[in-house]
N, CA, C and O atoms as a MOPAC input file, in Angstrom:
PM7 MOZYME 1SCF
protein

 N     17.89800 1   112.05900 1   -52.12900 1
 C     17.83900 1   110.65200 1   -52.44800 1
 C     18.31200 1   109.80300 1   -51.26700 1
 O     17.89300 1   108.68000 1   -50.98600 1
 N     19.19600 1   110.46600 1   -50.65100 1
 C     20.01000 1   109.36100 1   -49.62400 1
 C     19.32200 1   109.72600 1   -48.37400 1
 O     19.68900 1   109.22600 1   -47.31100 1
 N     17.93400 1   110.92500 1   -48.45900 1
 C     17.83900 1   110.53600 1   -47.35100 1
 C     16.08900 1   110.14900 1   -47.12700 1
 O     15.46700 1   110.60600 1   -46.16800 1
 N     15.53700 1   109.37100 1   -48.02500 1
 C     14.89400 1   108.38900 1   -48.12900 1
 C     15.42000 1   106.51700 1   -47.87800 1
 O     14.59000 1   105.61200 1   -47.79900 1
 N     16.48800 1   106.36700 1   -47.81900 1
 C     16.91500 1   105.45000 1   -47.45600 1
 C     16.93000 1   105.22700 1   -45.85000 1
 O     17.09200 1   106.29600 1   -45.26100 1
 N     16.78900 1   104.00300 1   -44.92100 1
 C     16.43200 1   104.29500 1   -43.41800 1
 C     17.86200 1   104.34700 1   -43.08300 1
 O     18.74600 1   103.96900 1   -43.85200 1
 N     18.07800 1   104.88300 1   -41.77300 1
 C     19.39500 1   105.13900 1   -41.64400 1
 C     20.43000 1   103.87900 1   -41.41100 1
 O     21.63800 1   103.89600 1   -41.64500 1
 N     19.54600 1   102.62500 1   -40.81700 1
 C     20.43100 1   101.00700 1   -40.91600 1
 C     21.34200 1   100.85800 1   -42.12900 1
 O     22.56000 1   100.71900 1   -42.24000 1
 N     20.19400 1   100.94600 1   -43.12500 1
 C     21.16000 1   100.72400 1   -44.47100 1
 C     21.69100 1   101.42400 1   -45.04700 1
 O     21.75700 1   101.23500 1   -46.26100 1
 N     22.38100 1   102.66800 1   -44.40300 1
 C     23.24600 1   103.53800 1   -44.61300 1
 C     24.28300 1   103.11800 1   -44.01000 1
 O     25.20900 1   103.23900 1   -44.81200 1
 N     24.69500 1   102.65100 1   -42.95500 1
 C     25.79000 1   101.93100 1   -42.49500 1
 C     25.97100 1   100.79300 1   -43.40400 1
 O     25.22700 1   100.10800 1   -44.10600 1
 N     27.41600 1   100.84300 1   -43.09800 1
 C     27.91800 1   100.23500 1   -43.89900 1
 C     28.36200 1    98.83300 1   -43.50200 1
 O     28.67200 1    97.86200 1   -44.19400 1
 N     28.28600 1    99.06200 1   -41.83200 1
 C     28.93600 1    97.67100 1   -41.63600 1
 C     27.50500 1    96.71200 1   -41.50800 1
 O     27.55400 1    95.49900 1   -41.70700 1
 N     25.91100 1    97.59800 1   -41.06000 1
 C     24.78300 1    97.00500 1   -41.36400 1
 C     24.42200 1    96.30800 1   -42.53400 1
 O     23.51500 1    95.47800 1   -42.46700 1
 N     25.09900 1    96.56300 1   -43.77100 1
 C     25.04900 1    96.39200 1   -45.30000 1
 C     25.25100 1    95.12500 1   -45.38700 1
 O     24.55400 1    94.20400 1   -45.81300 1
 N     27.02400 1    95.21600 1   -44.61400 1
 C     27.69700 1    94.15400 1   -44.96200 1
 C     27.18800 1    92.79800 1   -44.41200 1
 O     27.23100 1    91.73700 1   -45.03600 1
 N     26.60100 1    93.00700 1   -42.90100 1
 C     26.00500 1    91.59800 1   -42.59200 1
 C     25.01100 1    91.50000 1   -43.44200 1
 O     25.17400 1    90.36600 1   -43.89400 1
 N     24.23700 1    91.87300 1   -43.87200 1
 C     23.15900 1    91.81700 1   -44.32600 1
 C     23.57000 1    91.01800 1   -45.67000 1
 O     23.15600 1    89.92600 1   -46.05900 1
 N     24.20500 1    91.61000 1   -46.06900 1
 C     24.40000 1    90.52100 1   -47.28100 1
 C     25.31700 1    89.49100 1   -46.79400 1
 O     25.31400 1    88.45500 1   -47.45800 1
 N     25.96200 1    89.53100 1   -45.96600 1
 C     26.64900 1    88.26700 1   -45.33400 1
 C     25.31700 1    87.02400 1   -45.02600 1
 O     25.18300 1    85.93500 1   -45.58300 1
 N     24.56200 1    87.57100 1   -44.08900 1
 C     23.23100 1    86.45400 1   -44.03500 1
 C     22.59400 1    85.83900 1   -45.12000 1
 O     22.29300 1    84.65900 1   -45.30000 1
 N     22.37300 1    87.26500 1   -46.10700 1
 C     21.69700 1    86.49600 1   -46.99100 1
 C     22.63500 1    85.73200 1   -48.14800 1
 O     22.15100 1    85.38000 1   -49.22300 1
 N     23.90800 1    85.54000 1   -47.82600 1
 C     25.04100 1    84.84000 1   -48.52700 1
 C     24.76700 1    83.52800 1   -48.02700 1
 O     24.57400 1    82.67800 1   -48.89600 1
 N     24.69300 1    83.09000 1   -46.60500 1
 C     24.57000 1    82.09700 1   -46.28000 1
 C     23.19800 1    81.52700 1   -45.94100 1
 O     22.95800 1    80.33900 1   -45.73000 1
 N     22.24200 1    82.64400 1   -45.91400 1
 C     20.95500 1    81.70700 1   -46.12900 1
 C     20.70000 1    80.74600 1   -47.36500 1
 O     20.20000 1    79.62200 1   -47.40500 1
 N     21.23100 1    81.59800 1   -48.40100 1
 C     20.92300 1    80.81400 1   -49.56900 1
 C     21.78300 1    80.77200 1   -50.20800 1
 O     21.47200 1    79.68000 1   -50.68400 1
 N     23.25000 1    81.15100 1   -51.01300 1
 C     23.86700 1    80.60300 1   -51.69100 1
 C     25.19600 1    79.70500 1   -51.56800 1
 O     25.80300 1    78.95600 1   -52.33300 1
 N     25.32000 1    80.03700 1   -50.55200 1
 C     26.65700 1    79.05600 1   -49.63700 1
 C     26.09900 1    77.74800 1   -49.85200 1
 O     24.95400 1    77.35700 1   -49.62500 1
 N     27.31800 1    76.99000 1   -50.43600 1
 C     27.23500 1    75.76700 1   -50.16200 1
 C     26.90100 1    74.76300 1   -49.01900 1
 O     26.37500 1    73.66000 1   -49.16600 1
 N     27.24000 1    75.25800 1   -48.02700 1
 C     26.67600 1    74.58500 1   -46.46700 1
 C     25.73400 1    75.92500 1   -46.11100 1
 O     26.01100 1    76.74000 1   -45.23100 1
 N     24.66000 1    75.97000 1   -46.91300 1
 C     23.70500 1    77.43500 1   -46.58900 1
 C     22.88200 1    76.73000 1   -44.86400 1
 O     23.11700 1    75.60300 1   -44.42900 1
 N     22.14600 1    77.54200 1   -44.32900 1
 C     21.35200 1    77.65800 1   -43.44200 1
 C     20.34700 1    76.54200 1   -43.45600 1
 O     20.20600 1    75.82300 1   -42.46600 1
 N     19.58200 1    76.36300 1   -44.65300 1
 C     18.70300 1    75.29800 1   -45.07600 1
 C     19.01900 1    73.65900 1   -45.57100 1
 O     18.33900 1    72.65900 1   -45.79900 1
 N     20.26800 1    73.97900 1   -45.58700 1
 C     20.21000 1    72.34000 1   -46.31100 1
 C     21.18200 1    72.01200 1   -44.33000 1
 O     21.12400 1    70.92600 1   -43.75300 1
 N     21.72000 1    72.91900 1   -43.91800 1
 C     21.80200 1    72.31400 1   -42.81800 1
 C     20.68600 1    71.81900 1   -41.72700 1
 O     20.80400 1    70.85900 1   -40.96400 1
 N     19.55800 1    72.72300 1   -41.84300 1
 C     18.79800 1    72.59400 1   -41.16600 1
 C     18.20200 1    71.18500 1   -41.57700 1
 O     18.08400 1    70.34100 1   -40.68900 1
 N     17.63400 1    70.73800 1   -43.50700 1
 C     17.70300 1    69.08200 1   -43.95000 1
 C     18.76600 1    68.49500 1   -42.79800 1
 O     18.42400 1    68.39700 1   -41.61900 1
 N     19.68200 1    68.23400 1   -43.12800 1
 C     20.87400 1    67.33500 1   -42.75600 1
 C     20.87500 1    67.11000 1   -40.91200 1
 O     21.32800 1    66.17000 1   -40.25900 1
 N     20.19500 1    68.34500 1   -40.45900 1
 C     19.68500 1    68.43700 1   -39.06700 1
 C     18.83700 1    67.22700 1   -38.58300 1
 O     19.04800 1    66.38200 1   -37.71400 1
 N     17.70200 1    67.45500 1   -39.53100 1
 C     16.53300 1    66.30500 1   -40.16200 1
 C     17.19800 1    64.89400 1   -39.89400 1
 O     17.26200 1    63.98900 1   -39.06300 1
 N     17.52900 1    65.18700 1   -40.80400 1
 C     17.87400 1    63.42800 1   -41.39700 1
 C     18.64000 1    63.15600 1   -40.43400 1
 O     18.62900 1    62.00500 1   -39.99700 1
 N     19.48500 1    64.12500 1   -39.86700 1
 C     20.69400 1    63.23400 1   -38.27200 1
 C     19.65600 1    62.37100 1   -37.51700 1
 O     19.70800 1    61.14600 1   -37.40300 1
 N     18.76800 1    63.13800 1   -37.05200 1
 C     17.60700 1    62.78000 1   -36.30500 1
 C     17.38700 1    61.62000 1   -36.43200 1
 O     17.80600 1    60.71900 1   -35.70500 1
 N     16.53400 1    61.50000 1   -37.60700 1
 C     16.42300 1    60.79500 1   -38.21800 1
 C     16.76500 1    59.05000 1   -38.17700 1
 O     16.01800 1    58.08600 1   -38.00900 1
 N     18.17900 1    59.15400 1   -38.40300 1
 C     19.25600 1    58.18900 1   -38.58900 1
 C     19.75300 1    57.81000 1   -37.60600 1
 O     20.41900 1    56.78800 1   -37.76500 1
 N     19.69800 1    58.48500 1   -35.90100 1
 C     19.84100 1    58.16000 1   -34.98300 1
 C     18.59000 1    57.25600 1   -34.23000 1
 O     18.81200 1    56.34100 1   -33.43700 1
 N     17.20800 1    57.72200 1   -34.65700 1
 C     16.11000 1    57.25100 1   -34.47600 1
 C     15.89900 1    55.43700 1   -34.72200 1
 O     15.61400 1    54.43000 1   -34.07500 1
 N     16.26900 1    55.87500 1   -36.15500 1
 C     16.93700 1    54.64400 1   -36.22000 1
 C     17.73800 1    53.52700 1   -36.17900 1
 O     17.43600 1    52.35100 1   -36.37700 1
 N     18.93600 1    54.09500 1   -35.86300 1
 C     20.05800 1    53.26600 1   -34.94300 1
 C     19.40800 1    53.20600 1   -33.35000 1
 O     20.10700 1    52.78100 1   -32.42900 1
 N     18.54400 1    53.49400 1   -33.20900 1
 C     18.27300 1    52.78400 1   -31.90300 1
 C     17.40700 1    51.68500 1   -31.91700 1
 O     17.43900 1    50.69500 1   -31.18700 1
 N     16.38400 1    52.04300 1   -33.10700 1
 C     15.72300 1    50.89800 1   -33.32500 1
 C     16.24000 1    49.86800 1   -33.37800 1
 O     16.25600 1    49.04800 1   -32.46000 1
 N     16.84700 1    49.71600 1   -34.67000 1
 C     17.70100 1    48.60300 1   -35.04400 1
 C     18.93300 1    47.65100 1   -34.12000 1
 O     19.37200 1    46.53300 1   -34.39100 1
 N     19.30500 1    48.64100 1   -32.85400 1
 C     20.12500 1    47.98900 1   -31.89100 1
 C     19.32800 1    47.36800 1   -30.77000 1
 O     20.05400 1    46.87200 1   -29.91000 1
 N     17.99700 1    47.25700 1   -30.53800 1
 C     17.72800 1    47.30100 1   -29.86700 1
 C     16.90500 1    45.91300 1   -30.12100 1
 O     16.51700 1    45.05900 1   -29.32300 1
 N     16.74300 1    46.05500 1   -32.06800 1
 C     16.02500 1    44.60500 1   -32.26500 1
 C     17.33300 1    43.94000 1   -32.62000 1
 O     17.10100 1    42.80100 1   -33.02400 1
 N     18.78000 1    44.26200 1   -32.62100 1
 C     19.72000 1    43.44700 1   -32.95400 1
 C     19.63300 1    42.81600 1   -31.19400 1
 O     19.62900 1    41.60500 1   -30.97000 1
 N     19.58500 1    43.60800 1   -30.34800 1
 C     19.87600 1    43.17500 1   -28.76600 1
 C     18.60200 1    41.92100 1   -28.66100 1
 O     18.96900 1    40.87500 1   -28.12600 1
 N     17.45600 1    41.97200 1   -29.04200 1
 C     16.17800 1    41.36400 1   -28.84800 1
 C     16.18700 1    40.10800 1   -29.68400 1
 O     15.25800 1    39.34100 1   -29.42700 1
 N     16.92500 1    39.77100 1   -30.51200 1
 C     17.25800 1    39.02600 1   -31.82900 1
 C     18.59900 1    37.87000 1   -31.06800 1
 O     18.72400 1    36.66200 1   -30.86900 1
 N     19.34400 1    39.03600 1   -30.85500 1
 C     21.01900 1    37.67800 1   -30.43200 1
 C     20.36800 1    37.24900 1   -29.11900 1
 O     20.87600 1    36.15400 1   -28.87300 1
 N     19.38500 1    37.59700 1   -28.02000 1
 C     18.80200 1    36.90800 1   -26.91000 1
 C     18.19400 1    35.67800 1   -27.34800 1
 O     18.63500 1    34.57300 1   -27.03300 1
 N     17.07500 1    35.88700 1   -28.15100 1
 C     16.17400 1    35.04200 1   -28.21300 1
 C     17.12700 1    34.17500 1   -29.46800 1
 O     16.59400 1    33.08200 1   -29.27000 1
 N     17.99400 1    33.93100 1   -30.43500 1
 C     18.77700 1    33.52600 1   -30.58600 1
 C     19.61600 1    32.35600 1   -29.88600 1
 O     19.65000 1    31.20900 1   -30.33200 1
 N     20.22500 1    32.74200 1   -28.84500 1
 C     20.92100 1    32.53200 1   -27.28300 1
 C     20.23300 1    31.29600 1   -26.94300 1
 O     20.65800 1    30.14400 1   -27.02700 1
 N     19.01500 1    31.75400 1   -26.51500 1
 C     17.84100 1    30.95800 1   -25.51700 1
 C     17.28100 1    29.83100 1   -26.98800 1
 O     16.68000 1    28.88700 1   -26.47500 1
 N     17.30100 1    29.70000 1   -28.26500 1
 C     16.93000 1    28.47200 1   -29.41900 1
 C     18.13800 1    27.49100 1   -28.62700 1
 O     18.05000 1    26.47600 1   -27.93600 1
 N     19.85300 1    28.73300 1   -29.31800 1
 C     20.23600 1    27.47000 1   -29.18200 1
 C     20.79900 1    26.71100 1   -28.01300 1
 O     21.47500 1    25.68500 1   -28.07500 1
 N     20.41100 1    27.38400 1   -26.90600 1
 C     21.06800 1    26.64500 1   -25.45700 1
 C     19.92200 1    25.35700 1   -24.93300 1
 O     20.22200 1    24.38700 1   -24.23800 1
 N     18.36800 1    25.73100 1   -25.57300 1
 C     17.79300 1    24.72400 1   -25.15900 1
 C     17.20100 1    24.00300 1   -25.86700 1
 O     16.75100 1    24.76900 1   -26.71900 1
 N     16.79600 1    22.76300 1   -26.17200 1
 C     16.33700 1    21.86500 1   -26.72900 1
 C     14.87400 1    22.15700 1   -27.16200 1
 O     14.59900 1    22.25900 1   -28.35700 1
 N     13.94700 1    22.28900 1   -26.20200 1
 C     12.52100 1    22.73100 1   -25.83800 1
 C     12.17100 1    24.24100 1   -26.41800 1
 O     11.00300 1    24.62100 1   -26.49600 1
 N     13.20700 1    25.00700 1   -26.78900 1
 C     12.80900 1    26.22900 1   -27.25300 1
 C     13.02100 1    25.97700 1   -28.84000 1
 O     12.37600 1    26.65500 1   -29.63900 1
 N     13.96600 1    24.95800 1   -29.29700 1
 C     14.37000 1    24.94700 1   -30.37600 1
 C     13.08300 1    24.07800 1   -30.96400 1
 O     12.66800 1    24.35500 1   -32.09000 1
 N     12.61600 1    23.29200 1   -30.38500 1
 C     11.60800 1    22.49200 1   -31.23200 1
 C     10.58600 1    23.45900 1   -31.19900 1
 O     10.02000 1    23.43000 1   -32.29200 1
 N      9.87200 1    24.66300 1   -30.13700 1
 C      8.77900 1    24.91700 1   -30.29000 1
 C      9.23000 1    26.28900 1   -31.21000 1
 O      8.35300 1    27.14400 1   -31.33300 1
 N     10.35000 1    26.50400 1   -31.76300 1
 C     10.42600 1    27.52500 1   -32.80100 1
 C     10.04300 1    26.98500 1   -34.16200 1
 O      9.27900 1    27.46200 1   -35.00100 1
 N     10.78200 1    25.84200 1   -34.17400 1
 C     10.71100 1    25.05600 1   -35.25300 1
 C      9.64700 1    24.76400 1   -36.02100 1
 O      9.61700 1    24.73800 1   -37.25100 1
 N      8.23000 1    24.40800 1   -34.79300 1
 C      7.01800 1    23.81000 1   -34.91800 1
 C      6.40400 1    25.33600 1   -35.22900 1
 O      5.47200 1    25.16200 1   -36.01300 1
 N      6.53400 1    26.60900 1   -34.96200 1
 C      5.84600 1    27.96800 1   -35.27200 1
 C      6.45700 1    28.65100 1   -36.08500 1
 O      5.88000 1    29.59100 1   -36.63200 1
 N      7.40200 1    28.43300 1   -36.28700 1
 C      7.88100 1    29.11500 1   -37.58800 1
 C      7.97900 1    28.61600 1   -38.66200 1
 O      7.94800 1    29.23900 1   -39.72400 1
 N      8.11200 1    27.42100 1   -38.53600 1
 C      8.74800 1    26.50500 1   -40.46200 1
 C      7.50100 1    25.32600 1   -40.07700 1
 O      7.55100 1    24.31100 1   -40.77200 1
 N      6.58100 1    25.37600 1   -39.20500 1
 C      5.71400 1    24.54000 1   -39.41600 1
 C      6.23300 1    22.66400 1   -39.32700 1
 O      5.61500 1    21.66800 1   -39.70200 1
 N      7.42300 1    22.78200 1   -38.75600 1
 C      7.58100 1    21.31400 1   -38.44300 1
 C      6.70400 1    20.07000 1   -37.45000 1
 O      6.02800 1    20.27400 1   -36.44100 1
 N      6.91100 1    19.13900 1   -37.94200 1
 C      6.36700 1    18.52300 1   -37.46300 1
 C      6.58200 1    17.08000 1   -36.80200 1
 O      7.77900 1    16.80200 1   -36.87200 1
 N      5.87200 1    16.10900 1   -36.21200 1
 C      6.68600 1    14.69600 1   -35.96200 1
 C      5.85500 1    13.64900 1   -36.92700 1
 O      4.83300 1    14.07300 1   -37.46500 1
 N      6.02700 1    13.08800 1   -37.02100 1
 C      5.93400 1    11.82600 1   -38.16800 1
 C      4.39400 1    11.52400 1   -37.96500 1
 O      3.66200 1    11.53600 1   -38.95400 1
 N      4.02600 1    11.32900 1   -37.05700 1
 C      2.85400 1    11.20600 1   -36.17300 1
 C      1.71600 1    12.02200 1   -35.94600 1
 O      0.68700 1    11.86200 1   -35.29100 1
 N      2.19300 1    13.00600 1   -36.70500 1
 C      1.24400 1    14.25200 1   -36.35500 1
 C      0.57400 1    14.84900 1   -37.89600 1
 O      0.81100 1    14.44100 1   -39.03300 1
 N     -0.52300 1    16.18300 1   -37.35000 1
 C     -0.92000 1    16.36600 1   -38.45900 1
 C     -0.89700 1    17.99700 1   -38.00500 1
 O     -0.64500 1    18.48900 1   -36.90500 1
 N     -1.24300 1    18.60700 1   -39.22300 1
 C     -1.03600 1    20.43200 1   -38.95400 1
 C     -1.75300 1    20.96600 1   -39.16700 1
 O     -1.94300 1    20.74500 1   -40.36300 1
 N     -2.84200 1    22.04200 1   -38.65600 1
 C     -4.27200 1    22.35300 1   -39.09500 1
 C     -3.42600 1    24.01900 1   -38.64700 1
 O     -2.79800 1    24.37300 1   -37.65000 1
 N     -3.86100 1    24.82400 1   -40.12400 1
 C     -3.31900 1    26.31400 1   -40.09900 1
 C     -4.79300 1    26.88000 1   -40.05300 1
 O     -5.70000 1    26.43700 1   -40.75700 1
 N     -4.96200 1    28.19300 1   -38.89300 1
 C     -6.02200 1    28.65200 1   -38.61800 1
 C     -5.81400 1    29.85300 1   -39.27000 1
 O     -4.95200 1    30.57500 1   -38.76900 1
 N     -6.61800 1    30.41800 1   -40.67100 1
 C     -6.18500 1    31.53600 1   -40.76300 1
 C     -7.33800 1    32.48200 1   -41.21500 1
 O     -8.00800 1    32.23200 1   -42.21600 1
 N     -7.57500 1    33.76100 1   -40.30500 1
 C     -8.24600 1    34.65100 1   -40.10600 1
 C     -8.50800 1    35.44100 1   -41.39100 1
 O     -7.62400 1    36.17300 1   -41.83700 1
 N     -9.61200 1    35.32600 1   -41.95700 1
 C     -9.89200 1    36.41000 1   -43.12200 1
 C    -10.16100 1    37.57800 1   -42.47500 1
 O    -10.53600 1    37.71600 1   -41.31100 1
 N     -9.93800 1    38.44200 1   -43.33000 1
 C    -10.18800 1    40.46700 1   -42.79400 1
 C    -11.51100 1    40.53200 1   -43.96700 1
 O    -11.61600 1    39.95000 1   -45.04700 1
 N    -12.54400 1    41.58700 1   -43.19700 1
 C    -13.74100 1    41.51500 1   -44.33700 1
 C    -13.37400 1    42.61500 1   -44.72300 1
 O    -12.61700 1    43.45400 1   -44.23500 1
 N    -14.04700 1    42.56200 1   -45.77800 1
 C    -14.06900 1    43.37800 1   -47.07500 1
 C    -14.64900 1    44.30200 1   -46.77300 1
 O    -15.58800 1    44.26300 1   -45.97700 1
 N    -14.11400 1    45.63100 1   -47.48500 1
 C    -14.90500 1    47.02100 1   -47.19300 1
 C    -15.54900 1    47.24800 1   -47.88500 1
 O    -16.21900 1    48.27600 1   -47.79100 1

């Protein structure tokens, strides 16, 4: 009987990793796989902290430059919230997408 078994898994200390791995492939609480997720998602979440600093950096500039000048502040004003002078009139050009 024992000597149909290959001779690896006759050792004993071969045994023991062996079920040591497969302890932590899958039933350990910090197993192999959900680290490898959490690997993921670091990624992930760093991917995105760069984004986001980079439109926070692009945001407090153009910010900066409204309110230091006069001339930037009116032509935000006039493209974004559609302001206008007393005198004037506002014609919105807006592009239809055709239909599929």
């Amino acid at each position: 009987m024992w000597q149909r078994i290959p001779a690896f898994l006759r050792n004993k200390y071969m045994l023991a990793f062996l079920v040591l791995i497969v302890w932590l492939t899958f039933f350990d609480r910090n197993n192999f796989i959900s680290q490898v997720k959490l690997g993921r998602t670091l990624s992930e979440q760093r991917v995105q902290k760069e984004f986001y600093q980079s439109e926070i950096t692009r945001d407090s500039t153009a910010l900066q430059e409204i309110l230091s000048d006069t001339v930037s502040l009116e032509k935000f004003a006039r493209e974004k919230y559609l302001m206008k002078k007393d005198n004037e009139d506002i014609f919105l050009v807006v592009e239809e997408e055709p239909e599929k």
